[in-house]
C-alpha positions as CSV (number, residue, x, y, z in Angstrom):
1,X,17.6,31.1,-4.7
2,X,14.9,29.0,-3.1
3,X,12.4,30.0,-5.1
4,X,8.8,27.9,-4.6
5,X,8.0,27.1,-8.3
6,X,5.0,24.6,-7.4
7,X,2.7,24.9,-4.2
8,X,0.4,22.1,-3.1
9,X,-2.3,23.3,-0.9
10,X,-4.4,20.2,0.4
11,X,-8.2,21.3,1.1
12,X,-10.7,19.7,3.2
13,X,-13.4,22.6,2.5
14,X,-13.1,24.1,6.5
15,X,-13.0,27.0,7.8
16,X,-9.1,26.4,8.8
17,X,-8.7,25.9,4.8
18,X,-10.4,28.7,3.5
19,X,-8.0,30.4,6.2
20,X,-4.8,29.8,4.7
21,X,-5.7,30.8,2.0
22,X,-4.5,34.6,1.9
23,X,-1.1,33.0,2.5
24,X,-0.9,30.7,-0.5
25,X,-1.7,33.6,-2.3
26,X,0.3,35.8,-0.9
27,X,3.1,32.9,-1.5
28,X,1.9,32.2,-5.0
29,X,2.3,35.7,-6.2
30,X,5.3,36.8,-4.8
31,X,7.5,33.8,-5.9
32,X,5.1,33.3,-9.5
33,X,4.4,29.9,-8.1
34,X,2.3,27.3,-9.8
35,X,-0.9,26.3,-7.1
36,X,-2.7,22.8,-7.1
37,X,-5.2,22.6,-5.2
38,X,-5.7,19.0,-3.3
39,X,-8.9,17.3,-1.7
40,X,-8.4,13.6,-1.0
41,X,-11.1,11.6,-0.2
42,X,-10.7,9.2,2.8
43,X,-11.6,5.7,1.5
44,X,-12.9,3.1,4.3
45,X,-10.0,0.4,5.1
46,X,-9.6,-2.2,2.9
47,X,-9.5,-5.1,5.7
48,X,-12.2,-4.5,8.5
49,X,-10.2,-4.5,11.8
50,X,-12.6,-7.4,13.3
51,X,-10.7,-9.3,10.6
52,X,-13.9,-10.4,9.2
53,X,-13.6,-10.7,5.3
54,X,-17.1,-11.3,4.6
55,X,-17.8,-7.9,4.2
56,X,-16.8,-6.3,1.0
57,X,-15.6,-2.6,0.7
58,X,-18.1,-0.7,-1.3
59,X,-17.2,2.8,-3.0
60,X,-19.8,5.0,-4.3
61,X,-17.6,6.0,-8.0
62,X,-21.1,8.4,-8.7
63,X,-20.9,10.1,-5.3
64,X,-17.1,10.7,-6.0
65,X,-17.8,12.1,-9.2
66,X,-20.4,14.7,-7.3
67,X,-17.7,15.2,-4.8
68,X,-15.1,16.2,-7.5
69,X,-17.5,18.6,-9.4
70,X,-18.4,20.2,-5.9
71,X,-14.4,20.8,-5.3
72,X,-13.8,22.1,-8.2
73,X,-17.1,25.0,-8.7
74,X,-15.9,25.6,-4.3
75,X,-12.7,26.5,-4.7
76,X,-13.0,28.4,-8.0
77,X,-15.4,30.6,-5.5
78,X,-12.9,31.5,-3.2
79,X,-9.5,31.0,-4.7
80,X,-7.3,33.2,-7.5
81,X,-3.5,32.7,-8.4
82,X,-2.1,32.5,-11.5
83,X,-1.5,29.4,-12.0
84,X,-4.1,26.4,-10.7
85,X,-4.9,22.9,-11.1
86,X,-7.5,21.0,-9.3
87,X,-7.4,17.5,-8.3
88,X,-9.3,14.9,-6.5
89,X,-7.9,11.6,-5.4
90,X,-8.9,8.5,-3.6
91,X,-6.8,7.7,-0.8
92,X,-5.7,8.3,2.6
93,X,-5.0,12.0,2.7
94,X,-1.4,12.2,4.6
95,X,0.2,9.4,2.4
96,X,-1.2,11.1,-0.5
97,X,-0.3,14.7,0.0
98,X,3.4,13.5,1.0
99,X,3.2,11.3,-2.7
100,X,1.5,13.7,-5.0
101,X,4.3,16.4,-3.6
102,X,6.6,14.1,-4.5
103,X,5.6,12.8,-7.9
104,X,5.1,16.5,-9.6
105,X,7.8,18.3,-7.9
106,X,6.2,20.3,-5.5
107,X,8.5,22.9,-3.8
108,X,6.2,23.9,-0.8
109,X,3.0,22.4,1.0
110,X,0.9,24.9,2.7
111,X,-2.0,23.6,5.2
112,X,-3.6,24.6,8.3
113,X,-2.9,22.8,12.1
114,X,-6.0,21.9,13.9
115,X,-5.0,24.8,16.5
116,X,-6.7,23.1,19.5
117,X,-5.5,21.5,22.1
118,X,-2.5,21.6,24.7
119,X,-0.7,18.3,23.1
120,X,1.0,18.8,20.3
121,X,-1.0,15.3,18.7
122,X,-3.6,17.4,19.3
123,X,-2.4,21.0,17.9
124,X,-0.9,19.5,14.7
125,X,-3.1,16.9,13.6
126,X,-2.3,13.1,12.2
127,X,-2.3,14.4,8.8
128,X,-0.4,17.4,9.3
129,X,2.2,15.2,11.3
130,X,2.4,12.9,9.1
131,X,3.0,15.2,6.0
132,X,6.0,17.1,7.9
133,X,7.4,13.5,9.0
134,X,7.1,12.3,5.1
135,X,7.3,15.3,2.9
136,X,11.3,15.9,1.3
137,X,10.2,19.3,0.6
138,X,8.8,22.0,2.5
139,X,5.9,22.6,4.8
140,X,4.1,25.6,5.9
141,X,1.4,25.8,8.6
142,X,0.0,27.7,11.6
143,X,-3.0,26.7,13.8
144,X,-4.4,29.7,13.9
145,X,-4.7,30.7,10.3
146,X,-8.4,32.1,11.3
147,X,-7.1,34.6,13.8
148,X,-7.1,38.3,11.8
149,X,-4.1,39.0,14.0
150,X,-1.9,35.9,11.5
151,X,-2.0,38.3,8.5
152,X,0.4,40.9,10.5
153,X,3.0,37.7,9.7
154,X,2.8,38.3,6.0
155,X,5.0,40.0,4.8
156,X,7.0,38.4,6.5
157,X,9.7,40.7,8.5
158,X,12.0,38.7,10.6
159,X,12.7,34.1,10.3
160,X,13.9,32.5,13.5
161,X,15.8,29.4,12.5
162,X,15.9,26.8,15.2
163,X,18.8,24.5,14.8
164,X,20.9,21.8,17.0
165,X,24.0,21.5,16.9
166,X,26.5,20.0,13.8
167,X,28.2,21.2,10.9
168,X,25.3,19.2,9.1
169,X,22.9,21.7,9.9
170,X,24.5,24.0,7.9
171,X,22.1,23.6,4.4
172,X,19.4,24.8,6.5
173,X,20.9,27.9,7.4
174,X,22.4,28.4,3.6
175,X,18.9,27.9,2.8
176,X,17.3,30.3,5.4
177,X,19.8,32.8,3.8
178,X,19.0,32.8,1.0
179,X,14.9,32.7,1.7
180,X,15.9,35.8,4.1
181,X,17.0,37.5,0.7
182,X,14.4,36.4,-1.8
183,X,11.5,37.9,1.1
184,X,13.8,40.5,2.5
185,X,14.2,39.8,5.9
186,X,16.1,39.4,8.8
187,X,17.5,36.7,10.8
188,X,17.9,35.4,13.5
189,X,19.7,31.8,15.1
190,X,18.1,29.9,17.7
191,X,19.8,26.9,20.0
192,X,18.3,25.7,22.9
193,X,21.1,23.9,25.6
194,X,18.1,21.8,27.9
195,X,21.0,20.7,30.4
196,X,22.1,24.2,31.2
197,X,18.9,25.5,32.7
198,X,19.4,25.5,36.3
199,X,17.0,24.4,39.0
200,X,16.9,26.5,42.1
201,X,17.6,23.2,44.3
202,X,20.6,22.3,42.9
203,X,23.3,23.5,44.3
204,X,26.8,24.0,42.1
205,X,25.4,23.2,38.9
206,X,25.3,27.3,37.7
207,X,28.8,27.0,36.5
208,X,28.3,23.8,34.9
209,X,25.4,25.6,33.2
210,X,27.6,28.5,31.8
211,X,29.9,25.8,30.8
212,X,27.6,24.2,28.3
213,X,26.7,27.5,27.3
214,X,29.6,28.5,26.4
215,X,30.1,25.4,24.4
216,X,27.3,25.6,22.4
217,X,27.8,29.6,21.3
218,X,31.4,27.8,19.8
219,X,29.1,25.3,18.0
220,X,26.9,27.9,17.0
221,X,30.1,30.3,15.7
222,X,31.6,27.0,13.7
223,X,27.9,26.3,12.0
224,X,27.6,29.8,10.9
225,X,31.3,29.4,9.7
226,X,30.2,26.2,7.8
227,X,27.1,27.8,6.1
228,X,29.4,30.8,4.9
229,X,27.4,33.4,6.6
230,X,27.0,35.6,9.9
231,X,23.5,35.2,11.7
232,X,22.3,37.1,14.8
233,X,22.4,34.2,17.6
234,X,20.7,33.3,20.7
235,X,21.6,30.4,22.7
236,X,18.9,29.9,25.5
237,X,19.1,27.6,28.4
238,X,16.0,25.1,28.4
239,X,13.7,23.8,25.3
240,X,12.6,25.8,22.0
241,X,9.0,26.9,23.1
242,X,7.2,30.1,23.3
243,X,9.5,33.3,24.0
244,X,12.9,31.8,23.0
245,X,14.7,33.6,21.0
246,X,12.9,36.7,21.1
């Protein structure tokens, strides 16, 4: 059972933080999970990019002190779960969310995308980037935690599981199988085939796109075989994007 035991929810004391937080509750009391709570404190670089090293890096240890008090009477405002621990560290805050998770075990990070933007630099954030890059567990987030239309999304009611092709693939649907159970839902495969959409000015290539296809619902069948289990599938011609696999 994937059950999250330990939840780390980084907070940078925004709106798109106090956001998510319905959902770590919501996380934290339906699996029992331990919360800790996260604020890392940007510190200036250590070399100064002119490359002059006359300048010494100053840090204010008072003014961190004031900062950690502040976290700690904030989020005590505004966040209950059954378990919490709050801590403040010095750092840079995507290296250190991706090491604290490791270090104590963490089983899920939940934190908010920037939810601006057209580019997906933009939507996701260098922080949140990085974490999903670096983390070896796993990471929750939506950019637009704020919009009162996200809570319809918890519970949650249905998991689309994007995968490529492979038999390797096949711990991620074991594992969406068995997170389907724990939150009873349902699910659902995803696997996009980019070479088989068809452009309207070529000319012969629709059979070549049924072709691939076809090819990829056989991959699909021999994953699910691998994983042990029988998913709904869709195999969609094109990129994973908005409206496939619905």
């Amino acid at each position: 059972m994937p059950a999250f035991r330990h939840i780390l929810f980084p907070v940078e004391f925004s709106e798109r933080s106090k956001a998510v937080c319905p959902y770590v509750r919501s996380f934290a009391g339906h699996f029992h999970a331990k919360v800790t709570l996260l604020n890392v404190v940007q510190l200036p670089p250590a070399i100064p990019s002119s490359g002059d090293f006359s300048y010494p890096v100053m840090i204010d240890f008072p003014a961190l002190e004031q900062i950690r008090d502040a976290f700690k009477g904030r989020l005590k405002d505004y966040f209950d779960a059954p378990e919490v621990e709050r801590v403040v560290e010095l750092g840079d805050p995507a290296i250190d969310i991706s090491d604290y998770a490791r270090q104590h075990g963490v089983d899920l990070i939940m934190l908010p995308t920037h939810g601006y933007g057209r580019f997906r630099s933009l939507l996701l954030g260098s922080v949140v980037s990085k974490v999903l890059h670096d983390s070896d567990c796993a990471v929750w987030t939506a950019p637009h935690a704020e919009d009162p239309v996200m809570q319809q999304h918890w519970p949650c009611r249905r998991l689309v599981v994007a995968v490529d092709r492979g038999s390797e693939q096949a711990w991620v649907l074991r594992r969406a199988v068995e997170l389907a159970r724990e939150l009873g839902t349902s699910v659902r495969l995803v696997h996009a085939v980019p070479g088989a959409q068809h452009q309207s000015w070529e000319t012969g290539g629709e059979e070549f796109a049924q072709f691939l296809l076809q090819m990829a619902e056989q991959d699909m069948a021999k994953l699910q075989a691998a994983a042990g289990t029988k998913f709904e599938v869709s195999v969609v011609a094109g990129g994973i994007g908005p409206g496939c696999g619905k």
